[in-house]
C-alpha positions, 0 to 999 in steps of 0.5 A: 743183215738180219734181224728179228722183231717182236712185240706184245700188244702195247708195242705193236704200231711201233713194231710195225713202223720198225719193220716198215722202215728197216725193209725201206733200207733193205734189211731183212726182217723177221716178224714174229708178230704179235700182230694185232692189238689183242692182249697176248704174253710178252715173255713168249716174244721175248723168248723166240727174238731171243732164241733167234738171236742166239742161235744164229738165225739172225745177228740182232732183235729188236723187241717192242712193249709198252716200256720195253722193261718188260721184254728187256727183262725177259729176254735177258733171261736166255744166255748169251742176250743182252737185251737194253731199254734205251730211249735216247740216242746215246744210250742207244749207241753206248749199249753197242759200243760198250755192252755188245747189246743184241736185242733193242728194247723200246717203250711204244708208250715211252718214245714216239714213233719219230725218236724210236726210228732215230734209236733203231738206226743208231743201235744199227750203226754202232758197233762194239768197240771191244777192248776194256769192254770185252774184258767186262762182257767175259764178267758177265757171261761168268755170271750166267754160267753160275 
């Protein structure tokens, strides 16, 4: 699997123990920064992890703020994204199962390095479960295309 990682400014440690511990579980990741603590645009990361998602380049993304609201909303503004906020394990497992998410949004000032970990393995583990839920993502993807 490959993935890609961004963050802004407010999410970069928890961005880094991400990538630090998906690499320990050997999957490849992308870091696309930011990379130090200086104010930098979230929605310039949101859109790269986005275009990368999208393309091809790689199977899911993963984007790290303060709340991770901001970086959800910006990234599903790209077709094709749906990018979620989750800050519990079931969220984190339903998003994959019923919405077919590809980016994870976390909150580096909402959950604790710990916790945050628990949802990325979560997300990973989960899969789509297709079905009545294909039916809805096909609404979804009608609405991007009005």
């Amino acid at each position: 699997m490959k993935l890609t990682i961004g963050c802004d400014h407010g999410g970069r440690r928890l961005k880094d123990a991400i990538v630090k511990h998906l690499r320990e579980k050997d999957i490849e990741v992308v870091d696309i920064g930011t990379y130090t603590d200086e104010s930098v645009d979230f929605p310039s990361y949101a859109e790269e992890v986005a275009s990368q998602v999208v393309s091809g380049q790689s199977e899911l993304g993963i984007l790290c703020c303060g709340t991770g609201i901001g970086m959800s909303i910006a990234a599903n503004k790209v077709d094709g994204i749906r990018a979620a906020v989750v800050s519990d394990a079931f969220s984190a497992r339903a998003t994959r199962e019923h919405n077919n998410s590809n980016i994870l949004c976390l909150g580096e000032r909402v959950v604790g390095e710990g916790l945050a970990l628990l949802l990325v393995d979560t997300w990973l583990e989960a899969s789509f479960a297709g079905d009545r839920h294909k039916r809805r993502l096909d609404k979804i993807t009608e609405l991007e295309r009005k």
